[in-house]
C-alpha positions, 0 to 999 in steps of 0.5 A, spaced: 694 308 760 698 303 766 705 301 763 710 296 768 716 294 765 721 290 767 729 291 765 735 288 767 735 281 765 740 277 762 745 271 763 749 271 769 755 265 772 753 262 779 755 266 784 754 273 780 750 279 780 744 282 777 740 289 778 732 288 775 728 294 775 721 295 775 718 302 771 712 304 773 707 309 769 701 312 769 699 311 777 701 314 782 707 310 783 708 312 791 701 309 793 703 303 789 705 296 793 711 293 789 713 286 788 717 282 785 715 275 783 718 270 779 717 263 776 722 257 774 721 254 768 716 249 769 714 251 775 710 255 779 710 263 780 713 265 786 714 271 791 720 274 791 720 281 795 716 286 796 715 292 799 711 298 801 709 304 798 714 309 803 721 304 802 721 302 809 717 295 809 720 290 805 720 282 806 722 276 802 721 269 799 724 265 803 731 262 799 732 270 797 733 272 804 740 274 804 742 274 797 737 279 794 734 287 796 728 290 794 728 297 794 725 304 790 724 310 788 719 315 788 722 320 785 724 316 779 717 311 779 722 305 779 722 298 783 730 294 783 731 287 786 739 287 786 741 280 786 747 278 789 751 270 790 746 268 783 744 260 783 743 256 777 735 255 781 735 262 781 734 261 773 726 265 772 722 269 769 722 275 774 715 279 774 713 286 777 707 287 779 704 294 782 698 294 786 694 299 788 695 300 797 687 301 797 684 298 792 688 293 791 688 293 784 694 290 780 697 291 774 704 287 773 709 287 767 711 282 762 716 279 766 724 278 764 728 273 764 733 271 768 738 266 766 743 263 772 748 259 768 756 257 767 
């Protein structure tokens, strides 16, 4: 069966750094899109980054811009979102989600949380 899992949360100060990654199973991980997403608390989700099945195609939220690169690895069925100059906004729970490049068809973790606090 299809299993995203997400890792790499945690409590981190302002103006710190986390790595998240975003494993993928049961698909053919190199015809899959992957995107991060991510929802503040009491807020709706919002698109972090995404990018495209070959690595070469990236785009990002527009307060992530900068701050935040999104990459993967075929090889190792794995997505990463490294984020660097963390901000207390930044504080969510961060999802992954696959979709499939032809179909469409999306599968997507349970999420990790990121908490951004002194």
């Amino acid at each position: 069966q299809v299993q995203v899992v997400e890792s790499g949360g945690g409590l981190v100060q302002p103006g710190g750094s986390l790595r998240l990654s975003c494993a993928a199973s049961g698909v053919t991980f190199s015809l899959y899109v992957m995107t991060w997403y991510r929802q503040p608390p009491g807020k709706e989700r919002e698109l972090v980054a995404t990018i495209g099945t070959a690595g070469d195609s990236t785009t990002y939220g527009d307060s992530m811009k900068g701050r935040f690169t999104i990459s993967r690895d075929n090889a190792k069925n794995t997505a990463y979102l490294q984020m660097n100059s963390l901000k207390p906004e930044d504080t969510a729970v961060y999802y992954c989600s696959a979709r499939a490049r032809f179909s469409g068809r999306a599968y997507w973790g349970q999420g990790t949380q990121v908490t951004v606090s002194s």
